[in-house]
TILUMBA-485117 format. One record per residue: residue number from 1; x, y, z of N, C-alpha, C in turn. Coordinates in steps of 0.05 Angstrom, whole numbers, plus 5000, padded with zeros to 4 digits. Example, Ala and Ser with C-alpha at 12.3 -4.5 7.8 and 13.67 -1.06 7.14 Angstrom:
resi:nx:ny:nz:cax:cay:caz:cx:cy:cz
1:5264:4886:5156:5246:4910:5156:5264:4934:5156
2:5257:4955:5142:5273:4979:5143:5258:5001:5157
END
This chain:
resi:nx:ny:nz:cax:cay:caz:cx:cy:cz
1:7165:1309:4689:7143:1289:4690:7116:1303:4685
2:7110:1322:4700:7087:1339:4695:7079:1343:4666
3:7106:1358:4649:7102:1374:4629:7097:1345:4604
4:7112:1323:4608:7101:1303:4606:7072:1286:4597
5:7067:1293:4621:7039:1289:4622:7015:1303:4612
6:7027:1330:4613:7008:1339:4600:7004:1347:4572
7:7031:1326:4558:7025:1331:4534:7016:1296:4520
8:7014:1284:4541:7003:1253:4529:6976:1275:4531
9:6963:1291:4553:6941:1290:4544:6925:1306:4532
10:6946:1322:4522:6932:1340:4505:6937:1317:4466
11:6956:1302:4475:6950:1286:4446:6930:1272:4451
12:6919:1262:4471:6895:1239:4482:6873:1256:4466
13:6869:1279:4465:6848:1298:4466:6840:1298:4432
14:6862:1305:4417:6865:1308:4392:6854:1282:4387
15:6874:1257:4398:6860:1230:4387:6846:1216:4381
16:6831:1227:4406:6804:1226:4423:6781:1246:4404
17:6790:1259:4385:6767:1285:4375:6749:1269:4348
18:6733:1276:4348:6710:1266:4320:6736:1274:4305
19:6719:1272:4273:6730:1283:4251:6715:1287:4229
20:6709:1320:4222:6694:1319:4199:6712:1330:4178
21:6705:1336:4152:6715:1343:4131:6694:1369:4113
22:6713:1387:4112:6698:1410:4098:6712:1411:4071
23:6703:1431:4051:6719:1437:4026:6734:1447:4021
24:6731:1474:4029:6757:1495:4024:6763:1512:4058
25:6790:1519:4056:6808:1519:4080:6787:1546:4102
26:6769:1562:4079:6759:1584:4109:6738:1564:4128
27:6730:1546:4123:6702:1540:4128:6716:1522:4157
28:6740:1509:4155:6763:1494:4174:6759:1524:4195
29:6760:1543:4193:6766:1576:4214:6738:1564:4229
30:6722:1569:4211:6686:1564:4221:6684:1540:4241
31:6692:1519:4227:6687:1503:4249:6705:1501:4277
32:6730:1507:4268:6745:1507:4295:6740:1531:4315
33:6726:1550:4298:6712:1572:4325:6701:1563:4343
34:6682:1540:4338:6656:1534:4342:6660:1494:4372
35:6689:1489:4347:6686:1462:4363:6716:1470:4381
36:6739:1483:4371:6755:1484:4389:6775:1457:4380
37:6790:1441:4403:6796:1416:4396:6788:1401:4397
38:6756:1397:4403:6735:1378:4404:6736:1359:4389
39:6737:1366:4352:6734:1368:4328:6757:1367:4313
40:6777:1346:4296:6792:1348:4279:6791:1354:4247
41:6799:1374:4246:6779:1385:4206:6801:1383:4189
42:6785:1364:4168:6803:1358:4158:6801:1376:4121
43:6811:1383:4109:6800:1403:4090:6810:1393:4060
44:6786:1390:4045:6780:1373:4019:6804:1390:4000
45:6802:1419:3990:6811:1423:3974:6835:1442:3981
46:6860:1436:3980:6885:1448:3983:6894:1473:3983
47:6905:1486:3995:6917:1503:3986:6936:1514:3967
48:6930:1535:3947:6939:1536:3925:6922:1525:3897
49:6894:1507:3904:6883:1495:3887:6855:1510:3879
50:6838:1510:3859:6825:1521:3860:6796:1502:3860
51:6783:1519:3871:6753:1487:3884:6731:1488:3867
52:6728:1498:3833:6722:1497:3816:6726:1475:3803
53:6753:1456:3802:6754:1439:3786:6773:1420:3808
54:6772:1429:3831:6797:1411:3842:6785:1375:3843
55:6803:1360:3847:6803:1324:3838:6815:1323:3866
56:6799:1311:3883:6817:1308:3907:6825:1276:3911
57:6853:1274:3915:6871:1251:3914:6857:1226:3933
58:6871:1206:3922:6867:1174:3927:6865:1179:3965
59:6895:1189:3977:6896:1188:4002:6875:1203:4018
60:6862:1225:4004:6838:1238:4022:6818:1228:4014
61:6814:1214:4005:6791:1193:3998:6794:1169:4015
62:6817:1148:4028:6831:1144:4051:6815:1154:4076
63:6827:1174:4072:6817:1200:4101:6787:1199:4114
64:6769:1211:4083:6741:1211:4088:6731:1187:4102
65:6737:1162:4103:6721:1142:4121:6715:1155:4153
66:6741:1163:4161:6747:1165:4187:6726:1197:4191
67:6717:1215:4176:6703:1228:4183:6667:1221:4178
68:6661:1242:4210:6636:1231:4206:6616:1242:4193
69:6617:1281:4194:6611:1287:4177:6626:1309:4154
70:6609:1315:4131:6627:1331:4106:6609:1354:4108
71:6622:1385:4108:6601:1408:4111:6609:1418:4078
72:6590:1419:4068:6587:1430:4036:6583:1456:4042
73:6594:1475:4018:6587:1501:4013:6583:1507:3984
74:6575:1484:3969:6565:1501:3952:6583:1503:3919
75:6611:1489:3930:6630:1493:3909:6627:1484:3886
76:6634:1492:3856:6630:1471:3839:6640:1440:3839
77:6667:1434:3846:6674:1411:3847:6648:1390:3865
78:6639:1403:3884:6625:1386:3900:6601:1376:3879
79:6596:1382:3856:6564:1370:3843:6578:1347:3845
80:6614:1339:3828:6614:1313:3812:6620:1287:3846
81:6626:1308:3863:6650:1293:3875:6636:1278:3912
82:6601:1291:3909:6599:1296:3945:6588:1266:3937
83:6572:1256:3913:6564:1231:3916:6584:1207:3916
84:6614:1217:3916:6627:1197:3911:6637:1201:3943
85:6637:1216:3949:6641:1210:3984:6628:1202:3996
86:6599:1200:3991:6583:1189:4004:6586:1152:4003
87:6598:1152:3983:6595:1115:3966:6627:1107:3979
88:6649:1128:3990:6671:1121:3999:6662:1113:4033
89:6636:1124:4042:6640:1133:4072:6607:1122:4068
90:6600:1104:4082:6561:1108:4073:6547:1118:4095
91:6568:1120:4122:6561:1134:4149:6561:1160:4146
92:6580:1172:4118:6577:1202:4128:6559:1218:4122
93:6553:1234:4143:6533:1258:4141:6545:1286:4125
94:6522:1286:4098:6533:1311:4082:6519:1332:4088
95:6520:1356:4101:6509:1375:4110:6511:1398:4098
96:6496:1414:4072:6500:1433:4058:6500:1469:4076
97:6513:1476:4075:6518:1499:4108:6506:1524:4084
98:6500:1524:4053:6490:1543:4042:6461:1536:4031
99:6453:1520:4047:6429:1512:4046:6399:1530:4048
100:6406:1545:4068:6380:1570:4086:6393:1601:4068
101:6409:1605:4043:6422:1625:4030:6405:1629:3999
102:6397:1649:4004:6393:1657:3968:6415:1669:3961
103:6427:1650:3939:6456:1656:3924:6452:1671:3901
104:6471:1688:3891:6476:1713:3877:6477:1693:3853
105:6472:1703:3824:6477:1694:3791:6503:1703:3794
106:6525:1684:3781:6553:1687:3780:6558:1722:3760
107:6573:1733:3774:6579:1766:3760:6589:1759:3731
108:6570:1770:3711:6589:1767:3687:6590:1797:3675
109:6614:1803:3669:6614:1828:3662:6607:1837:3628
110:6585:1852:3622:6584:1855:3600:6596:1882:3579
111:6604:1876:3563:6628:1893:3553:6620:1905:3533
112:6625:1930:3513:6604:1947:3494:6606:1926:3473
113:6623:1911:3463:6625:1889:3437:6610:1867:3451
114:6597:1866:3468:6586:1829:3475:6573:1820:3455
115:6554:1837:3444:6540:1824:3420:6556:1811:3403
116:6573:1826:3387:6594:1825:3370:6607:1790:3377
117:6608:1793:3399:6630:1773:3412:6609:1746:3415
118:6589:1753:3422:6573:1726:3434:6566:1709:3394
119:6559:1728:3377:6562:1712:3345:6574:1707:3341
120:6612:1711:3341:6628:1696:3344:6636:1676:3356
121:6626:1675:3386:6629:1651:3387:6599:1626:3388
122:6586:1638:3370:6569:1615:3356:6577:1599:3339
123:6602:1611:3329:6610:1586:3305:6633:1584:3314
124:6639:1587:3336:6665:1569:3349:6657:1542:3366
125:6675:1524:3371:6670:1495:3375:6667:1493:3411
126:6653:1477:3427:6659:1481:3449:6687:1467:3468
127:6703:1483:3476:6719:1467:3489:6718:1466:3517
128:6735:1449:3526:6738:1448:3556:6764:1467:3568
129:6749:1481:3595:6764:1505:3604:6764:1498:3627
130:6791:1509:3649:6791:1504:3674:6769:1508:3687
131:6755:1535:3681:6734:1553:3703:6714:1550:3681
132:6701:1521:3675:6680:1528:3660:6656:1528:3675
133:6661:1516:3697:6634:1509:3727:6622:1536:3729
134:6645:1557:3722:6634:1581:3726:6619:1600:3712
135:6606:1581:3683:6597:1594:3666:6577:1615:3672
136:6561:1630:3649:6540:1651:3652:6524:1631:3666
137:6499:1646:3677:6479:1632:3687:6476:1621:3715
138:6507:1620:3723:6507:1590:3739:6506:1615:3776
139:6500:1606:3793:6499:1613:3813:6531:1615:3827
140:6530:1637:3849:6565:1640:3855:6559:1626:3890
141:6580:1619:3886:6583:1592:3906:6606:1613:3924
142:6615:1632:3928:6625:1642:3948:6612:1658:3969
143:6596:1643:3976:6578:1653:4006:6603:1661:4030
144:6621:1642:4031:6638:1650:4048:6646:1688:4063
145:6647:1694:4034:6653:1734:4042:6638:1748:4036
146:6613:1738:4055:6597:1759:4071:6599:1749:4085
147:6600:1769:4115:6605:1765:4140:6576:1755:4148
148:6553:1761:4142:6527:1762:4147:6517:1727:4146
149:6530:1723:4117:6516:1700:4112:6534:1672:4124
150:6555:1688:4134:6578:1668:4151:6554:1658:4175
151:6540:1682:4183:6526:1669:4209:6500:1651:4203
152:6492:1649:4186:6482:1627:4170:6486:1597:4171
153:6521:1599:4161:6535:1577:4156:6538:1562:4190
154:6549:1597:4204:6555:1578:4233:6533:1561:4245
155:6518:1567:4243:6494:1570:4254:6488:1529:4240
156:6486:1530:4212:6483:1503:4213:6512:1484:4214
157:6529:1487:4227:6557:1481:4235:6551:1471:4261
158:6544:1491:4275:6534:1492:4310:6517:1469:4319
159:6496:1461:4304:6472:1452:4289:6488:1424:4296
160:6496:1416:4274:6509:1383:4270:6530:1380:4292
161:6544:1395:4298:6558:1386:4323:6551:1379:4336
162:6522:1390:4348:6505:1389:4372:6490:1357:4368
163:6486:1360:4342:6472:1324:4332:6498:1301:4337
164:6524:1308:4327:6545:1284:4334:6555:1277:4356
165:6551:1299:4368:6569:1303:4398:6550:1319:4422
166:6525:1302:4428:6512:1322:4447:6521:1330:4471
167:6541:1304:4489:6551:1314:4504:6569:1336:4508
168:6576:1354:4488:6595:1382:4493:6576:1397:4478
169:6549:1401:4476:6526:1416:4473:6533:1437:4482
170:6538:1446:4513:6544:1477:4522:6559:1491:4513
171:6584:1466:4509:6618:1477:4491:6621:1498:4475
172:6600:1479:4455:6597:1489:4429:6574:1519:4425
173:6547:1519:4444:6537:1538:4443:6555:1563:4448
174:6566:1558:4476:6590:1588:4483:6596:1585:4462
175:6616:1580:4447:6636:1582:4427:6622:1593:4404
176:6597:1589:4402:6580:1588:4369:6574:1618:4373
177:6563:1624:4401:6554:1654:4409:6580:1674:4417
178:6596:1663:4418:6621:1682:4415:6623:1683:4389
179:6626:1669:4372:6634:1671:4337:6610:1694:4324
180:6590:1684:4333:6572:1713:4322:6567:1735:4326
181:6574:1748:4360:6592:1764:4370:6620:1774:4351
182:6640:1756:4350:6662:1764:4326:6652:1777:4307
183:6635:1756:4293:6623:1760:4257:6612:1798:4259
184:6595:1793:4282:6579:1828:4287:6601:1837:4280
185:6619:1843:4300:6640:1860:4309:6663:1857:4279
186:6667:1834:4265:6675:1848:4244:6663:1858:4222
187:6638:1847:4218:6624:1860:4189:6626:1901:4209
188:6617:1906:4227:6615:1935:4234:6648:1947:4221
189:6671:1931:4231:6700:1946:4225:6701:1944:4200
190:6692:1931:4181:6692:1926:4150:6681:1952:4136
191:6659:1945:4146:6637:1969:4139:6643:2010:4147
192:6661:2005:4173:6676:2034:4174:6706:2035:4155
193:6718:2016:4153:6740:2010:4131:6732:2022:4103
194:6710:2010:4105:6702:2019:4074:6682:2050:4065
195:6684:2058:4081:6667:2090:4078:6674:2100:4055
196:6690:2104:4059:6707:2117:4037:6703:2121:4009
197:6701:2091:4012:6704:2081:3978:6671:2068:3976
198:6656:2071:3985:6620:2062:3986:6615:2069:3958
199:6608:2047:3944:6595:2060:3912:6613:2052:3896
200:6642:2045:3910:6665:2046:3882:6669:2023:3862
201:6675:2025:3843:6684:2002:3829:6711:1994:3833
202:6719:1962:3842:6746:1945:3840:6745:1925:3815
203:6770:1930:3810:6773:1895:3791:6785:1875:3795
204:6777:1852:3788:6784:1830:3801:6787:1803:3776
205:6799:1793:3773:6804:1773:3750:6782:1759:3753
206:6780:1730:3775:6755:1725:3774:6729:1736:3796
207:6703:1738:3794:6681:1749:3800:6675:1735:3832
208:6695:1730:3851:6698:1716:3876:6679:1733:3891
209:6681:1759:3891:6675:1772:3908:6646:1794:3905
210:6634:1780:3895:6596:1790:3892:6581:1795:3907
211:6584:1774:3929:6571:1776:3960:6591:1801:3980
212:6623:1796:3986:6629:1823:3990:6620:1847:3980
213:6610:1850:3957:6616:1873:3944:6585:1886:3950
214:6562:1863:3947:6537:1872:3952:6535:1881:3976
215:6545:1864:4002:6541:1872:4031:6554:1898:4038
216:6574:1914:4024:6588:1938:4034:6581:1959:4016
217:6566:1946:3992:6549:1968:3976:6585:1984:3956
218:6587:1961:3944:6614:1960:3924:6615:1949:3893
219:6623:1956:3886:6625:1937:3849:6641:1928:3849
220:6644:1900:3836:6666:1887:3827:6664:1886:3794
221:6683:1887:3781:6688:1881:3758:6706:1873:3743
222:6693:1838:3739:6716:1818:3735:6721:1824:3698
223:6752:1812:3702:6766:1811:3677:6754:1781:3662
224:6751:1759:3685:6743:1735:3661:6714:1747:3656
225:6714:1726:3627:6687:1734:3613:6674:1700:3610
226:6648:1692:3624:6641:1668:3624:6671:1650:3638
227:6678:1654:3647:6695:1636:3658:6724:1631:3640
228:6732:1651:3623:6746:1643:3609:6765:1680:3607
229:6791:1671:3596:6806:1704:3589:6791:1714:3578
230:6793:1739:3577:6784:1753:3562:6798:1750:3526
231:6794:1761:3508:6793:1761:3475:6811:1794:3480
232:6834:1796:3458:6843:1822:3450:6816:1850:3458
233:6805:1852:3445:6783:1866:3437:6772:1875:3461
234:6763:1854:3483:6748:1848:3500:6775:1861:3522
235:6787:1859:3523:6811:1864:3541:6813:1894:3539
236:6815:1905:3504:6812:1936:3505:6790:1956:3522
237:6770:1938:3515:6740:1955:3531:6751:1949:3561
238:6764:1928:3578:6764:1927:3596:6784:1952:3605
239:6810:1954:3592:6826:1975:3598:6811:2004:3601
240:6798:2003:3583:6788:2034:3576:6760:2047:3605
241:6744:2016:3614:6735:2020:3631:6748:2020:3658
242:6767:2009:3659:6773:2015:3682:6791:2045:3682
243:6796:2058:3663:6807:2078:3668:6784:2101:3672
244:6758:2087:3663:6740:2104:3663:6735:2106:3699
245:6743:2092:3706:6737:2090:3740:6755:2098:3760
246:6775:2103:3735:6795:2117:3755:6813:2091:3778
247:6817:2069:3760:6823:2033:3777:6857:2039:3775
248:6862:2037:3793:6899:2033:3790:6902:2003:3797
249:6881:1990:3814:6894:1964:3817:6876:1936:3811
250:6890:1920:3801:6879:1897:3784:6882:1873:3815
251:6857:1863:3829:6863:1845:3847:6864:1815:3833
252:6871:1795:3837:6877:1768:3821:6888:1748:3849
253:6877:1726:3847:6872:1709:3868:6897:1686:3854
254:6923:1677:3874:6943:1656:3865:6931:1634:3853
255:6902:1628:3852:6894:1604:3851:6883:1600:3805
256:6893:1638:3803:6890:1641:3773:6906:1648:3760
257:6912:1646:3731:6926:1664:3712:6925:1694:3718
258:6948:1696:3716:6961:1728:3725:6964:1743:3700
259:6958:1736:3670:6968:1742:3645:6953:1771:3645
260:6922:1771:3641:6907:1783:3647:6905:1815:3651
261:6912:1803:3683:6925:1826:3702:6934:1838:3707
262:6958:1822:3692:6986:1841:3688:6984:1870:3662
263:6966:1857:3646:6970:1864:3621:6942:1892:3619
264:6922:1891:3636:6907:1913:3642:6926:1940:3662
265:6935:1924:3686:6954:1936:3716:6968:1954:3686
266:6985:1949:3667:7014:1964:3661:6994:1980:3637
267:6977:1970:3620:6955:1996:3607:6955:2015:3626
268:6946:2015:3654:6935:2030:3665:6949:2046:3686
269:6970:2039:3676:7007:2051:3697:6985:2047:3731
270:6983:2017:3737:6974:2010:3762:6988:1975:3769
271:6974:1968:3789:6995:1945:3789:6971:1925:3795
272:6976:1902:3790:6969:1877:3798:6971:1869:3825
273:6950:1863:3836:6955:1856:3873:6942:1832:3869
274:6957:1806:3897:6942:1784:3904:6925:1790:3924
275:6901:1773:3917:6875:1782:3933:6861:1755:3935
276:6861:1729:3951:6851:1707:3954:6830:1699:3974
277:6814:1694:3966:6782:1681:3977:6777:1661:3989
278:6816:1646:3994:6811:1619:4004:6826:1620:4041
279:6838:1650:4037:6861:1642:4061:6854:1636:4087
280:6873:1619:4103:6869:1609:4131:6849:1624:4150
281:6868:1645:4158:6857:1669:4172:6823:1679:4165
282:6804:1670:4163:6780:1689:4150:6777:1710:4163
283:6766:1722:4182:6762:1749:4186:6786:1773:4187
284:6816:1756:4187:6848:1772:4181:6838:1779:4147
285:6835:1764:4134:6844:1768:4106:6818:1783:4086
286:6794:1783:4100:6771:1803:4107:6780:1833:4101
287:6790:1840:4120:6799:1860:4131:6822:1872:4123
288:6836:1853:4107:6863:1864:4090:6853:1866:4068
289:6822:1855:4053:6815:1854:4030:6806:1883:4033
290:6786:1893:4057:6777:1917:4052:6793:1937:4046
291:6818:1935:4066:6835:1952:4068:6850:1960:4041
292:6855:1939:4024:6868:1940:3994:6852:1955:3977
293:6834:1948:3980:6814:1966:3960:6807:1996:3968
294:6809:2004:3996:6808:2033:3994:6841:2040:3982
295:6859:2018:3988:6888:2039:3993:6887:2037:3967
296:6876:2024:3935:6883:2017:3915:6862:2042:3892
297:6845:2069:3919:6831:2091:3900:6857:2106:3921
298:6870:2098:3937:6901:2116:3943:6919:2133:3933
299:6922:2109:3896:6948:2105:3879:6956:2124:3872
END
């Protein structure tokens, strides 16, 4: 009877919780630091999907009514898609959490042929590409990996909770001041993780990781070029520089073409590793990212 009981009311609790809606699955870590089971999060773009171009379905469009607010970061999908949540939901509060952030110019890597390459494609036609959101120019929307600017985000997370739900005000302060406590305590283990390799160059298919790379004082150097494969040609200079760096390992995120990767990794008798920007865990998969990249000047 007891055990019973205490699980009507731990469902009462859940039932009983707001519900907001974030974009992509780390920012769901963020808030549940912060609200606990207070808070039911519900998360826009899927796993496995990528939040550059993702279309999110009829049924989570359904969903959004029942939340009250949506925490933005910044993604490309969100230019076409936050005003249409707003017109599904006219109660909900859109709260941009990369709002108080000066964001990085998306990394484009430039290669000894760019010239060569950018006249060529002057007289080519424009088409439509998965990762075109990500063209030159455009600002990089992964604030997420820096630990630094995470406390930013919490911070206006903490913020709106405190506006929907004043009565668990204290809740949420403990909880918000423990998470930045965490955040300290992991950017410091990151930052001794990475000694090692301080200065080094990694490669990475796409340019996810700019804000990591600036906060630990690292290079990234992506394989796409403007948001798109690389060209034969363009692919050689990439081989040849990364051997200039001494790279055994090509990192590539499930959410992209692996063609790439594969095909620099076996130039370079090195291998292709998964390396993703979206996973559950954020400060676990932090920390396995640092860790790959020293063990990958290991090889």
């Amino acid at each position: 009877m007891k055990k019973l009981l205490m699980l009507f009311l731990a469902f009462s609790i859940v039932a009983l919780a707001k519900e907001v809606t974030v974009s992509i699955v780390p920012q769901k870590y963020f808030v549940e630091k912060i609200a606990k089971n207070k808070i039911s999060v519900n998360v826009m773009v899927r796993p496995g999907f990528e939040p550059a171009t993702y279309e999110p379905k009829a049924s989570q469009m359904r969903k959004l009514v029942s939340s009250s607010v949506y925490f933005s970061i910044g993604v490309p999908f969100e230019k076409v898609w936050l005003e249409k949540f707003k017109n599904a939901n006219k109660n909900l509060l859109i709260v941009d959490t990369s709002k108080s952030i000066d964001k990085l110019p998306m990394a484009a890597h430039h290669h000894h042929d760019e010239h060569q390459h950018h006249e060529d494609e002057e007289h080519e036609s424009h088409e439509h590409h998965e990762h075109e959101s990500h063209e030159h120019g455009s600002l990089d929307p992964h604030i997420w990996l820096d630990p630094l600017l995470v406390k930013i985000q919490a911070k206006s997370i903490y913020e709106t909770l405190v506006k929907i739900d004043s009565q668990n005000k204290e809740f949420y302060k403990t909880n918000y001041e423990e998470f930045i406590k965490e955040i300290d305590s992991l950017y410091m283990q990151i930052k001794n993780i990475l000694k090692p390799v301080k200065g080094k160059t990694f490669m990475v298919f796409h340019p996810a990781w700019g804000y990591f790379a600036k906060r630990f004082d690292l290079k990234q150097m992506p394989i796409e070029i403007e948001g798109k494969e690389p060209k034969p040609s363009q692919l050689a200079n990439l081989i040849e520089e990364a051997k200039e760096h001494n790279i055994k390992v090509v990192f590539v995120a499930p959410e992209f073409s692996q063609k790439s990767a594969k095909v620099i990794a076996k130039s370079i008798d090195g291998v292709a590793v998964a390396m993703s920007p979206l996973k559950a865990n954020w400060s676990q998969n932090l920390i396995e990212t640092a860790k790959q990249i020293v063990s990958s000047y290991n090889k």
